[in-house]
N, C-alpha and C positions, 0 to 999 in steps of 0.2 A: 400252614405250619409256620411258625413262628422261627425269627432269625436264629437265634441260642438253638431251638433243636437242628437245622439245617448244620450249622456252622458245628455242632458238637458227632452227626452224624457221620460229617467230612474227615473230622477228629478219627474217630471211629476208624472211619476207612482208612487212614493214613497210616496209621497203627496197625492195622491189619495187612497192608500191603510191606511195611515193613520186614515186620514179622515175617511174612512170608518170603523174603527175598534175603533177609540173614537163614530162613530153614535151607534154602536152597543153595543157597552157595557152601553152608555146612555140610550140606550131603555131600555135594559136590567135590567139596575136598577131602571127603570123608572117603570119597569112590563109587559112587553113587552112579548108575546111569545115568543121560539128562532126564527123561522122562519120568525115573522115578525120582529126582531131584524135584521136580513140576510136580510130581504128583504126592508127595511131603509136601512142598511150600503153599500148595491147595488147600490140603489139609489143615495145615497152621491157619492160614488166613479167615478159613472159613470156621474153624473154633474160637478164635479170638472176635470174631463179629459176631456167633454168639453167646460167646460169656458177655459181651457190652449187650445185645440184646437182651437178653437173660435177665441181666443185673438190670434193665434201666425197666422194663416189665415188673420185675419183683420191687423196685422202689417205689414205683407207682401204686 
């Protein structure tokens, strides 16, 4: 696997963990149990890795 796809994968992930960690402190302030705070910011992260999945499939 070539440096651009690794380093754009990383991209990816970092975005996605993001994402997941502003859902969770939204819930959270929102009143959110923790767990279901976790289990929103799960949610986010793992749809956001596959719309870049998704997308980088259908570009291909």
């Amino acid at each position: 696997m070539p440096t651009t796809h690794v380093l754009s994968l990383l991209l990816a992930l970092s975005i996605a963990v993001h994402i997941g960690s502003a859902t969770a402190y939204l819930a959270r302030r929102a009143g959110s149990s923790p767990p279901a705070s976790v289990l929103a910011a799960g949610s986010a992260a793992a749809s956001a890795i596959a719309l870049y999945l998704s997308s980088v499939t259908a570009y291909r």
